[in-house]
GUGURO-7310 format. One record per atom (N, C-alpha, C): residue number from 1; residue in one letter; x, y, z. Coordinates in nm, 4 decimals, always signed. Layout:
residues N
@seq=NUM&type=A&east=X&north=Y&up=Z
...
END
This chain:
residues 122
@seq=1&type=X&east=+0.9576&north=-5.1811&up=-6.4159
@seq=1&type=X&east=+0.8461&north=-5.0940&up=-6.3866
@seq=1&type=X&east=+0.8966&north=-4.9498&up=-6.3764
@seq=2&type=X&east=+0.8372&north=-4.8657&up=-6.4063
@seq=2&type=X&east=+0.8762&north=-4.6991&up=-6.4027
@seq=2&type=X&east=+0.8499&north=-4.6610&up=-6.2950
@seq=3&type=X&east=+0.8998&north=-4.5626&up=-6.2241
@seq=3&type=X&east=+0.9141&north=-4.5570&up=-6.1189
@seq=3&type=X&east=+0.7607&north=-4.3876&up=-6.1371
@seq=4&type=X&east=+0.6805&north=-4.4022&up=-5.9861
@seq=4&type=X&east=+0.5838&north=-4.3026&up=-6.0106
@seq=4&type=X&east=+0.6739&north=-4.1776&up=-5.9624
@seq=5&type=X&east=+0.6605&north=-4.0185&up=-5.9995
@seq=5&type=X&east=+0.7087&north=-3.9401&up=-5.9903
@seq=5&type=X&east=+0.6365&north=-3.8746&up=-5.8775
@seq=6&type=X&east=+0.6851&north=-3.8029&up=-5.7836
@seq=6&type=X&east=+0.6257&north=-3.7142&up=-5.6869
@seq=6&type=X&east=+0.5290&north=-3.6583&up=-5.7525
@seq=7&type=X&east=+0.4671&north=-3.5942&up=-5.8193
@seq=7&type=X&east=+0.4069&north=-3.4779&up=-5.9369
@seq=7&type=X&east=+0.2602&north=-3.6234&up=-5.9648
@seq=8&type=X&east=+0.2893&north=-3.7092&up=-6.0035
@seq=8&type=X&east=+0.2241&north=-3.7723&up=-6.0270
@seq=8&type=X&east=+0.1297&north=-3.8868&up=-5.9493
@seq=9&type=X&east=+0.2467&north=-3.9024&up=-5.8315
@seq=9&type=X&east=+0.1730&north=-3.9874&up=-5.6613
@seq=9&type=X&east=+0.0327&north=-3.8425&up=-5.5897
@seq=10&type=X&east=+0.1447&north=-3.7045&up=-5.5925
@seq=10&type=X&east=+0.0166&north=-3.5702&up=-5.5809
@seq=10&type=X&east=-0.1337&north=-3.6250&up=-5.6392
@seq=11&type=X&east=-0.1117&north=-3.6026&up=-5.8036
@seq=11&type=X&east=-0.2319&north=-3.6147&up=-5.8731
@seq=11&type=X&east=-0.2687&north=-3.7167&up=-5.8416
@seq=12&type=X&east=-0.2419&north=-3.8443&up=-5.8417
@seq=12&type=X&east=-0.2908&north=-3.9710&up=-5.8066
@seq=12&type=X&east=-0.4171&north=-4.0073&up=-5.6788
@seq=13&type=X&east=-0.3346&north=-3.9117&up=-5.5949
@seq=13&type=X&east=-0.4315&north=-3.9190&up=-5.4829
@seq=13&type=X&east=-0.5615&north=-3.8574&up=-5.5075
@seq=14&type=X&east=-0.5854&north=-3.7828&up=-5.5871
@seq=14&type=X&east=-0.7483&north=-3.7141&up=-5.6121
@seq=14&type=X&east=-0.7948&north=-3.7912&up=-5.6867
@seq=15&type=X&east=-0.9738&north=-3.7965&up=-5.6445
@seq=15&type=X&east=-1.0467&north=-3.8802&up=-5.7501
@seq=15&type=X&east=-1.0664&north=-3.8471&up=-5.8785
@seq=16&type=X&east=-1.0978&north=-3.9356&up=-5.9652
@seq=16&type=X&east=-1.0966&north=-3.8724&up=-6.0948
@seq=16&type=X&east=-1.1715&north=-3.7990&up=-6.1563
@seq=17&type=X&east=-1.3000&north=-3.7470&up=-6.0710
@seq=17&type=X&east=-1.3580&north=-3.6324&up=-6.0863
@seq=17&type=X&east=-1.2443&north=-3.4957&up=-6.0676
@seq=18&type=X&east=-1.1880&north=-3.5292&up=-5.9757
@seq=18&type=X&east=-1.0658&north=-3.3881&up=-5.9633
@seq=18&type=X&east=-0.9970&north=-3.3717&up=-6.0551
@seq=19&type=X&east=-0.9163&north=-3.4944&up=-6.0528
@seq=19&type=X&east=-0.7983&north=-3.5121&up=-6.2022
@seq=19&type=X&east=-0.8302&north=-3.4724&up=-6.2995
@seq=20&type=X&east=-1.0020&north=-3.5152&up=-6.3221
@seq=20&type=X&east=-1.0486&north=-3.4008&up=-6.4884
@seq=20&type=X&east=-1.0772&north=-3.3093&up=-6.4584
@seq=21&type=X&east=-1.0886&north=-3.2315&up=-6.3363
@seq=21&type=X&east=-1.1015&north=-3.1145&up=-6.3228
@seq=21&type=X&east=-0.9438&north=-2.9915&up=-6.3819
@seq=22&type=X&east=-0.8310&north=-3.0911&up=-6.3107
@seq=22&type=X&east=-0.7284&north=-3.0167&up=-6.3176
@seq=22&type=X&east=-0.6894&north=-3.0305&up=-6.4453
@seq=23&type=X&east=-0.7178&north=-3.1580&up=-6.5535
@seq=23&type=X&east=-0.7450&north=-3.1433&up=-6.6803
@seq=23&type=X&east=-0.7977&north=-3.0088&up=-6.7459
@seq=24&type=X&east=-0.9584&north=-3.0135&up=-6.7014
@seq=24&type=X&east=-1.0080&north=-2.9101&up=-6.7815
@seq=24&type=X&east=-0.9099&north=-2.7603&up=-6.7408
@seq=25&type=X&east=-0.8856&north=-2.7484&up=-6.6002
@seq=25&type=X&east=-0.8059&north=-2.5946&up=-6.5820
@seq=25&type=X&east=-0.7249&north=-2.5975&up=-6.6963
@seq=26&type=X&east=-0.6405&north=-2.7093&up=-6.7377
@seq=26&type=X&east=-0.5381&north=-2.6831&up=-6.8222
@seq=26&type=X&east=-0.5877&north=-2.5966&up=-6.9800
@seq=27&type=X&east=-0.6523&north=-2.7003&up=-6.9930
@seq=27&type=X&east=-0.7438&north=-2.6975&up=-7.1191
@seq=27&type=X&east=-0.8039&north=-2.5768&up=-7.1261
@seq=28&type=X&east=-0.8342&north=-2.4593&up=-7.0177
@seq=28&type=X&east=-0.9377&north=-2.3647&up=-7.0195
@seq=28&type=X&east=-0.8003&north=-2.2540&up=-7.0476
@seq=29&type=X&east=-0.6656&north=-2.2988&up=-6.9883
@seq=29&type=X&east=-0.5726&north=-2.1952&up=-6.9933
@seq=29&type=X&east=-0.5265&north=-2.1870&up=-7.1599
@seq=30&type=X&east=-0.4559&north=-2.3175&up=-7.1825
@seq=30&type=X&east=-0.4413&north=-2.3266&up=-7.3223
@seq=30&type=X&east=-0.5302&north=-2.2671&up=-7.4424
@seq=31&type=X&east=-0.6967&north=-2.3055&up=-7.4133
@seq=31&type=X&east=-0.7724&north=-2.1847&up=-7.4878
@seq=31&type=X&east=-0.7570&north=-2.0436&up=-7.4749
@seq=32&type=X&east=-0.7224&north=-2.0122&up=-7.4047
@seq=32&type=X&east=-0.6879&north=-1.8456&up=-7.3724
@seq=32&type=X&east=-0.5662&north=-1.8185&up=-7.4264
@seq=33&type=X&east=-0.4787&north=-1.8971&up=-7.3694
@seq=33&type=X&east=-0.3782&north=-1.8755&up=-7.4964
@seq=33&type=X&east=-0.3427&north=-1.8631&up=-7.6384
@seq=34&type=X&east=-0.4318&north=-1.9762&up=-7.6678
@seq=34&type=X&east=-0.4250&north=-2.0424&up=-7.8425
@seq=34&type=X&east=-0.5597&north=-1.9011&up=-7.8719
@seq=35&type=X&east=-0.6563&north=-1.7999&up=-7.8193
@seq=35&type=X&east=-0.6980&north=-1.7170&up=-7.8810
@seq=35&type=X&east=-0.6234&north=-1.6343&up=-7.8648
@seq=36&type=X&east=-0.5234&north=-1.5835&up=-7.7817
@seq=36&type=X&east=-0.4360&north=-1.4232&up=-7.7866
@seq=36&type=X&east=-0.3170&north=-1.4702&up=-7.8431
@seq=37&type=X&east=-0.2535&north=-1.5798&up=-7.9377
@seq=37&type=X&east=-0.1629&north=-1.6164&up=-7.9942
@seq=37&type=X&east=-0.0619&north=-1.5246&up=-7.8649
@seq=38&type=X&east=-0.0388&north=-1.6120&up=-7.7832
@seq=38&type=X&east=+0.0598&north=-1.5465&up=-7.6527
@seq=38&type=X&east=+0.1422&north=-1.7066&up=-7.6672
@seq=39&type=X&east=+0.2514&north=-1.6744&up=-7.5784
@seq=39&type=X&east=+0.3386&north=-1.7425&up=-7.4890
@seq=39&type=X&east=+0.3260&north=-1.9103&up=-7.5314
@seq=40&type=X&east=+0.3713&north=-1.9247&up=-7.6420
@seq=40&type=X&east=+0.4036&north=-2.0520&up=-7.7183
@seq=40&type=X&east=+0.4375&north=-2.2114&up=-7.6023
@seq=41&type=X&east=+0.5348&north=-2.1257&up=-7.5396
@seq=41&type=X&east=+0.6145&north=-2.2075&up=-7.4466
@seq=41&type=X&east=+0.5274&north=-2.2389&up=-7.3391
@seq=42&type=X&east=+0.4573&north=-2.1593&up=-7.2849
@seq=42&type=X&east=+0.3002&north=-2.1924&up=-7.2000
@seq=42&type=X&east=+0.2462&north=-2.2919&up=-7.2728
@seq=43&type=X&east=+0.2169&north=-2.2741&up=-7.3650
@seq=43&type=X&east=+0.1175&north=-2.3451&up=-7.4286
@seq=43&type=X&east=+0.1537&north=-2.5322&up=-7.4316
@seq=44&type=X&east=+0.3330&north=-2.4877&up=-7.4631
@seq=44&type=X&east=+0.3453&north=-2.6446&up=-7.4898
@seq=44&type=X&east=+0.3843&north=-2.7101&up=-7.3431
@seq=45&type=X&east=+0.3578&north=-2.6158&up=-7.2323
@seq=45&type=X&east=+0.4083&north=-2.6831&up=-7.1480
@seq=45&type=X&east=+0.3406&north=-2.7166&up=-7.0929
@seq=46&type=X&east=+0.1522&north=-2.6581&up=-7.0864
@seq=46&type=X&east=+0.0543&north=-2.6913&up=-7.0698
@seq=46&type=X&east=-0.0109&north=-2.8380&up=-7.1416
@seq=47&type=X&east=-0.0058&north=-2.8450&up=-7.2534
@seq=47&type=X&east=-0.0374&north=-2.9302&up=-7.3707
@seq=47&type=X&east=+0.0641&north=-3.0549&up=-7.3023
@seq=48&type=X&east=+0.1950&north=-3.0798&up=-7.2905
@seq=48&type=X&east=+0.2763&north=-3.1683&up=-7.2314
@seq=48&type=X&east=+0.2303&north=-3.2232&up=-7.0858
@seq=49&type=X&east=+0.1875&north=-3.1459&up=-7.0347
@seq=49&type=X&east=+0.1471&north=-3.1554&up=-6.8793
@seq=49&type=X&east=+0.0282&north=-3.2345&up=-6.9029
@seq=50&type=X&east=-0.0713&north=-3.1969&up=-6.9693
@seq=50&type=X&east=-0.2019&north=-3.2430&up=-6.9859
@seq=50&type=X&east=-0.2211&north=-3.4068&up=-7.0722
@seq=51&type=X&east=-0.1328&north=-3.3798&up=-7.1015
@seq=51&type=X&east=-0.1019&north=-3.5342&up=-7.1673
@seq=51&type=X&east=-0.0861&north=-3.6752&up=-7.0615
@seq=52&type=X&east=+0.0537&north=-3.6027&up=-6.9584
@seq=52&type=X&east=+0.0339&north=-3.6481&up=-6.8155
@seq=52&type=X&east=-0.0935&north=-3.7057&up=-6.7663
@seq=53&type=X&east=-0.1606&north=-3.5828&up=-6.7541
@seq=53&type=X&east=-0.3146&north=-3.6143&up=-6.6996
@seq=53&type=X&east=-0.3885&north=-3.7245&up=-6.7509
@seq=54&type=X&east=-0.3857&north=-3.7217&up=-6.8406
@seq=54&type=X&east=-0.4587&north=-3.8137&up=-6.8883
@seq=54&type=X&east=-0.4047&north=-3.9368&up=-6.8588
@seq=55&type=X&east=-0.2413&north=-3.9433&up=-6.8768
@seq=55&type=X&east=-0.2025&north=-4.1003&up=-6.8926
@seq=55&type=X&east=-0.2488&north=-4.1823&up=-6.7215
@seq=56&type=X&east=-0.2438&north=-4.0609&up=-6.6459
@seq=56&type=X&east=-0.2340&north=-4.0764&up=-6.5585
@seq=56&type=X&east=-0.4163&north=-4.1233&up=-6.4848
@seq=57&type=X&east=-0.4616&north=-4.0685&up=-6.5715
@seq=57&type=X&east=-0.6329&north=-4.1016&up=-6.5174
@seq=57&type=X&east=-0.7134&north=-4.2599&up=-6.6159
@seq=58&type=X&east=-0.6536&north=-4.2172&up=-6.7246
@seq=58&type=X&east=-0.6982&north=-4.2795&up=-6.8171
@seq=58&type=X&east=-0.7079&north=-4.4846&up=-6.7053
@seq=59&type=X&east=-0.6081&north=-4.4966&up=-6.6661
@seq=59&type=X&east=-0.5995&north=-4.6710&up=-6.6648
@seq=59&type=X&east=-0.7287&north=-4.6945&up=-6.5222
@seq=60&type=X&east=-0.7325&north=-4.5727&up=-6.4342
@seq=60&type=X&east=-0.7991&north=-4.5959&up=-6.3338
@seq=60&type=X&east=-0.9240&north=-4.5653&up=-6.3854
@seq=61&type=X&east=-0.9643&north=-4.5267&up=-6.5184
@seq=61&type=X&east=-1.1405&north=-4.4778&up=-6.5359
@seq=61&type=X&east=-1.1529&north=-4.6817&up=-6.6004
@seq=62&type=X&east=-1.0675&north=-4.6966&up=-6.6339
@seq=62&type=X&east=-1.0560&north=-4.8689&up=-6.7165
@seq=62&type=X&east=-1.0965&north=-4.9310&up=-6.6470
@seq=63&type=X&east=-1.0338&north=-4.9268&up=-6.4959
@seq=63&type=X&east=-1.0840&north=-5.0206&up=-6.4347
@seq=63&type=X&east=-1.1709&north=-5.0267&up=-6.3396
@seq=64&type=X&east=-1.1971&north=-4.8725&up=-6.3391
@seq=64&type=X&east=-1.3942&north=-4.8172&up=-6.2830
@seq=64&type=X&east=-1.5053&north=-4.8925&up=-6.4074
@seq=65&type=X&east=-1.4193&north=-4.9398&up=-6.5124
@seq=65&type=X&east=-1.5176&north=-4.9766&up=-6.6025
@seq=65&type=X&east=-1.5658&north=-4.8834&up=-6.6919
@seq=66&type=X&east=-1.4792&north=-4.7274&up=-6.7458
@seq=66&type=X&east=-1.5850&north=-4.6474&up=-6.7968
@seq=66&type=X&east=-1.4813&north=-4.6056&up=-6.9044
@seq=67&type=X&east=-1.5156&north=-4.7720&up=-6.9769
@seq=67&type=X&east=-1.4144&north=-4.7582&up=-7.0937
@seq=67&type=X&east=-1.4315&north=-4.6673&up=-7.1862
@seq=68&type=X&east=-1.6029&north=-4.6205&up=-7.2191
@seq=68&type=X&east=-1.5932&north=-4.5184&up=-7.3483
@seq=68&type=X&east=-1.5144&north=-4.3882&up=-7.2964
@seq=69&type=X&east=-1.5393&north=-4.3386&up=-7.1867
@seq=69&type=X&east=-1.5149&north=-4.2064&up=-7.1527
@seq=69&type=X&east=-1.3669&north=-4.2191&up=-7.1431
@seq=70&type=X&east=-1.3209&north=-4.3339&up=-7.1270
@seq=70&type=X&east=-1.1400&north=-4.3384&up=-7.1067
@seq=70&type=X&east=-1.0863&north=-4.3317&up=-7.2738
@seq=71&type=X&east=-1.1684&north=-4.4191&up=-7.3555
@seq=71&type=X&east=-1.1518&north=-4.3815&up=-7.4871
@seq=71&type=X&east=-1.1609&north=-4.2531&up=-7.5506
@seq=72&type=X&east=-1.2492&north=-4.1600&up=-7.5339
@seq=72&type=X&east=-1.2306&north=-4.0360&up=-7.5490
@seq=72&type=X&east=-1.0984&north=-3.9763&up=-7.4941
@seq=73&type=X&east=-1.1042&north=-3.9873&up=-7.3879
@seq=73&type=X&east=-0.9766&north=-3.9283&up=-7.3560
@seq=73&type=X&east=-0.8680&north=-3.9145&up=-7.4049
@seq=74&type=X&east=-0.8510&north=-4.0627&up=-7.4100
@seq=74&type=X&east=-0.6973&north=-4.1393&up=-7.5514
@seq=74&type=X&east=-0.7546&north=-3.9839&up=-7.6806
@seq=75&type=X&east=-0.8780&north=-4.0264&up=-7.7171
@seq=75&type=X&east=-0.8074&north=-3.9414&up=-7.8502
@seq=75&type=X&east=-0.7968&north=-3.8161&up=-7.8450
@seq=76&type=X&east=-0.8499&north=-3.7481&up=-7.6830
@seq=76&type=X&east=-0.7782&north=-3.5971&up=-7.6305
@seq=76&type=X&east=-0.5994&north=-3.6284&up=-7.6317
@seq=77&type=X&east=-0.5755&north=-3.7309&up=-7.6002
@seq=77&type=X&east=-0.4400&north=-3.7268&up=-7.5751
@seq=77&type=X&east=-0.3551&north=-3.7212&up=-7.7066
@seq=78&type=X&east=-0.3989&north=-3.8004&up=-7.8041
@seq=78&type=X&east=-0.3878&north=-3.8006&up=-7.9482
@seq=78&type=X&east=-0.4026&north=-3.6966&up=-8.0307
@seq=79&type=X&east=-0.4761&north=-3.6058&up=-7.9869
@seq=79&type=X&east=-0.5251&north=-3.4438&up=-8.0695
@seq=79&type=X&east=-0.3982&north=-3.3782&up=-7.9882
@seq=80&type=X&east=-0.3441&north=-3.3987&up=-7.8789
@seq=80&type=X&east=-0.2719&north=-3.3183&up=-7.8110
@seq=80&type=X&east=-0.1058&north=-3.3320&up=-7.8404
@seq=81&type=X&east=-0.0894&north=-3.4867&up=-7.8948
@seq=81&type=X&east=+0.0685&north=-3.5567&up=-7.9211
@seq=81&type=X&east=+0.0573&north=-3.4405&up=-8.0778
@seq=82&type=X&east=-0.0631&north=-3.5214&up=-8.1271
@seq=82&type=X&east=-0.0314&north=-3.4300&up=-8.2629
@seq=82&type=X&east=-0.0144&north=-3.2867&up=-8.3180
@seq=83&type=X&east=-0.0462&north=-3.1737&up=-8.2396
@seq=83&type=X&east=+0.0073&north=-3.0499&up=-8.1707
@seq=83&type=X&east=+0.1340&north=-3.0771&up=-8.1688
@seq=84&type=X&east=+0.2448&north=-3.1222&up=-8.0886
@seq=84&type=X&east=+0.2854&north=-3.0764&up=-8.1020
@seq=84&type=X&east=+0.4296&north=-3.1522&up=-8.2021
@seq=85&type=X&east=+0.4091&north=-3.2460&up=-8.2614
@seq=85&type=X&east=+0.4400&north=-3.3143&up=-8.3480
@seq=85&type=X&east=+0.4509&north=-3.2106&up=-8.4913
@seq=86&type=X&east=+0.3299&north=-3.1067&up=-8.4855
@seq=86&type=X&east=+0.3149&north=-3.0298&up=-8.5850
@seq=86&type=X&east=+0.2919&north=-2.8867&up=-8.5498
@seq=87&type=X&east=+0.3483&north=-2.8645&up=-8.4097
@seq=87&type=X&east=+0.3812&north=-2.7638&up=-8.3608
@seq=87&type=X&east=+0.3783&north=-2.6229&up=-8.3722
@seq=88&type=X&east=+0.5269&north=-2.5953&up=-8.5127
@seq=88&type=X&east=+0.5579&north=-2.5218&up=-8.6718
@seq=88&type=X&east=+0.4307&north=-2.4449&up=-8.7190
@seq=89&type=X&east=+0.4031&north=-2.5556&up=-8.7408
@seq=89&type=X&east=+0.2828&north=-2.5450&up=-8.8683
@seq=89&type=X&east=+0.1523&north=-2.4756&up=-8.8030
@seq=90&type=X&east=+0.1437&north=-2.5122&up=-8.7015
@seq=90&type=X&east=+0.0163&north=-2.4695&up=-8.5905
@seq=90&type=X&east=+0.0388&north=-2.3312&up=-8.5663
@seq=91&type=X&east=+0.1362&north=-2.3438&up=-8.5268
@seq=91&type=X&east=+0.1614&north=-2.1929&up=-8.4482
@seq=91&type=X&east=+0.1827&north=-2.0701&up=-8.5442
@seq=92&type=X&east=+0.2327&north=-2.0876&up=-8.6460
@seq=92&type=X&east=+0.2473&north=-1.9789&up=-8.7259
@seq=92&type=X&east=+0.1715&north=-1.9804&up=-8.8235
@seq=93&type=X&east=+0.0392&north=-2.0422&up=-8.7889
@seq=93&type=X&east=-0.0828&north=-2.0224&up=-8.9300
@seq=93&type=X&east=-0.1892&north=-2.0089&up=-8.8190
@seq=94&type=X&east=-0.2588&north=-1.8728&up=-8.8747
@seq=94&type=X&east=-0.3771&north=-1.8451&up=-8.7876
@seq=94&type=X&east=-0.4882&north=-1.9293&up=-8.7983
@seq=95&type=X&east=-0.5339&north=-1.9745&up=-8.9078
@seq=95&type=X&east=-0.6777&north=-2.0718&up=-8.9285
@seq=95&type=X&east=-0.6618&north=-2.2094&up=-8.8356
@seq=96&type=X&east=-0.4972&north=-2.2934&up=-8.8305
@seq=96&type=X&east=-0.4879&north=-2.3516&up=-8.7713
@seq=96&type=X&east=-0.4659&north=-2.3789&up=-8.6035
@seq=97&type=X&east=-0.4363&north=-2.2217&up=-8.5870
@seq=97&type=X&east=-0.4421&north=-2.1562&up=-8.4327
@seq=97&type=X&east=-0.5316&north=-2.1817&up=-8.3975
@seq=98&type=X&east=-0.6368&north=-2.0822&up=-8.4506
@seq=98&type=X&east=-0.7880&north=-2.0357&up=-8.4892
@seq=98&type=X&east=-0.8614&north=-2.1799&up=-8.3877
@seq=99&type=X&east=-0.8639&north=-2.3174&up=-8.5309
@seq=99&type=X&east=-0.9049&north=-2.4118&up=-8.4850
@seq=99&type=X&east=-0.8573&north=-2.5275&up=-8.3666
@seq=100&type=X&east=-0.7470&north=-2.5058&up=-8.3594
@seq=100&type=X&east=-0.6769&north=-2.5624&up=-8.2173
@seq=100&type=X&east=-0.7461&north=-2.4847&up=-8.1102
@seq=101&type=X&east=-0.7799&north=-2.3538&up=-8.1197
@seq=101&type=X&east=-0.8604&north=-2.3176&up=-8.0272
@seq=101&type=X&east=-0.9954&north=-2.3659&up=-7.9729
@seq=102&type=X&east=-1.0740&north=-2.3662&up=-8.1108
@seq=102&type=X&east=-1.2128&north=-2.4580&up=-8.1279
@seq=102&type=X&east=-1.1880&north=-2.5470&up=-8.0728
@seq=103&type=X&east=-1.1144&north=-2.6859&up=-8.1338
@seq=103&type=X&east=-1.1110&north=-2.7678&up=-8.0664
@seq=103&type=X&east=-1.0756&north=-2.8107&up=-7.8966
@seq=104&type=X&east=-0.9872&north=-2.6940&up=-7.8347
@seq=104&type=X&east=-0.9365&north=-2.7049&up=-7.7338
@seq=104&type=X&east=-1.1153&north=-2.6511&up=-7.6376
@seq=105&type=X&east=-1.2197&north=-2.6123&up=-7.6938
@seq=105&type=X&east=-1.3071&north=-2.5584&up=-7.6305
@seq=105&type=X&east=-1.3847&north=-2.6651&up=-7.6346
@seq=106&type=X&east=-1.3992&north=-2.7256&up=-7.6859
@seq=106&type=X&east=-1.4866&north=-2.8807&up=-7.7336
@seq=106&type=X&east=-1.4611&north=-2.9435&up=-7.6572
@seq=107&type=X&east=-1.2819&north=-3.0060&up=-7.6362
@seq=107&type=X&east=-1.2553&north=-3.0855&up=-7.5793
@seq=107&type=X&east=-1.2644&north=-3.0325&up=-7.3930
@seq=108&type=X&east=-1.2821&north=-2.8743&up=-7.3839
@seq=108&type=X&east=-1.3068&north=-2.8424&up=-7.2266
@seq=108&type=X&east=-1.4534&north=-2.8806&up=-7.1942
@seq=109&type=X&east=-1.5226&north=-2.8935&up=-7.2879
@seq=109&type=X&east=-1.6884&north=-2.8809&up=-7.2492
@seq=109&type=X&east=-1.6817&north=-3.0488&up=-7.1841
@seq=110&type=X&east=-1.6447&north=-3.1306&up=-7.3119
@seq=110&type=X&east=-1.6443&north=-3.2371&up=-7.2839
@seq=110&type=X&east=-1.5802&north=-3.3313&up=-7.1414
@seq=111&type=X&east=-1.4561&north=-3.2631&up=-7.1304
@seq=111&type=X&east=-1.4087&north=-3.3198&up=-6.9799
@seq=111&type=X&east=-1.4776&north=-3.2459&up=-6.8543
@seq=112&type=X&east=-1.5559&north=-3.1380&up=-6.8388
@seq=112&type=X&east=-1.6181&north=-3.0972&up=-6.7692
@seq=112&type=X&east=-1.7473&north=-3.2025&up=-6.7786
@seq=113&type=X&east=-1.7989&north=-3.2210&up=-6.9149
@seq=113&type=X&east=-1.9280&north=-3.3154&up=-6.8813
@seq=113&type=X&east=-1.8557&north=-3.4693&up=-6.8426
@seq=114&type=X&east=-1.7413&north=-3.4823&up=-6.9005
@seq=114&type=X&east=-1.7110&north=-3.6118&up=-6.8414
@seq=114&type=X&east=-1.7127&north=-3.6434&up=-6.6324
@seq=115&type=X&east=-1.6563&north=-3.5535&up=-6.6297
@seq=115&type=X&east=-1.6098&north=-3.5356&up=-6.4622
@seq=115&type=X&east=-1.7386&north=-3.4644&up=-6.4146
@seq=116&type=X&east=-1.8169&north=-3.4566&up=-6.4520
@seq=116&type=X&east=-1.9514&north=-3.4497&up=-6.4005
@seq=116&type=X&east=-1.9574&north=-3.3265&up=-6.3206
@seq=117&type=X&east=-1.8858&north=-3.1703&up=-6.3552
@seq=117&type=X&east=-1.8451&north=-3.1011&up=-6.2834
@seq=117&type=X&east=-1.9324&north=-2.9906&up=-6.3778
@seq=118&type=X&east=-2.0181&north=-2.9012&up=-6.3262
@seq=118&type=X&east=-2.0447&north=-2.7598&up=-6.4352
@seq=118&type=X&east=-1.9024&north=-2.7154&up=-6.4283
@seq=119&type=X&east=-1.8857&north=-2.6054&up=-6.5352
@seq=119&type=X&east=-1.8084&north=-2.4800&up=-6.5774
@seq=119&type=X&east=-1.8365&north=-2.3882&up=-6.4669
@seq=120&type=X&east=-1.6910&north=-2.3677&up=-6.4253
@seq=120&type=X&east=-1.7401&north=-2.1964&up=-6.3367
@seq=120&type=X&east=-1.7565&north=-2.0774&up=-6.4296
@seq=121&type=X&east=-1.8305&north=-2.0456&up=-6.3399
@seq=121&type=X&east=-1.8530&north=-1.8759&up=-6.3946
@seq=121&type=X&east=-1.7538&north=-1.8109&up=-6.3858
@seq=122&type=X&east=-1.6692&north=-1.7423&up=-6.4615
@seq=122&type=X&east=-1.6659&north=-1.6313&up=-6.4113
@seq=122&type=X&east=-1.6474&north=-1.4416&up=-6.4123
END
């Protein structure tokens, strides 16, 4: 068995309305990033982190029973492995920036409607 990490017993303890909350923060930073083509290394360390999140929420929405919304997630996590798998290619082509951005805004709307939380203003 793997042993749980301090970092991850933290997150654990919030419900999973929170956990997608601290999801979407990620997700809202990474869009800000991926539009001012800034701080690469943010980005992937955000994108890595958020992957976390998920693995980490994903088994407890399973066994709340709320398999579609845990399925979505998987393929947030899957849009996110593949980033950076193709990393290169992303980062130094604007259309594909461009749309990693799009998508990173899609996928914030969506974990906000998942976690049943509005968007702050601000």
């Amino acid at each position: 068995m793997i042993e749980v990490t301090p970092q991850q017993q933290i997150f654990m303890q919030d419900d999973i309305p929170t956990r997608l909350h601290h999801l979407a923060a990620h997700l809202s930073q990474i869009q800000c990033l991926w539009t001012q083509a800034s701080s690469p290394d943010m980005i992937l360390a955000l994108v890595n982190e958020s992957r976390y999140f998920i693995e980490w929420t994903v088994p407890d929405m399973v066994k709340a029973d709320d398999i579609n919304r845990a399925a979505e997630l998987v393929d947030l996590g899957r849009l996110l492995t593949r980033w950076l798998f193709h990393w290169d290619d992303i980062w130094f082509d604007t259309e594909q920036r461009q749309s990693a951005a799009m998508q990173t805004q899609d996928w914030l709307r969506r974990v906000l409607e998942i976690s049943g939380r509005e968007p702050e203003m601000n």
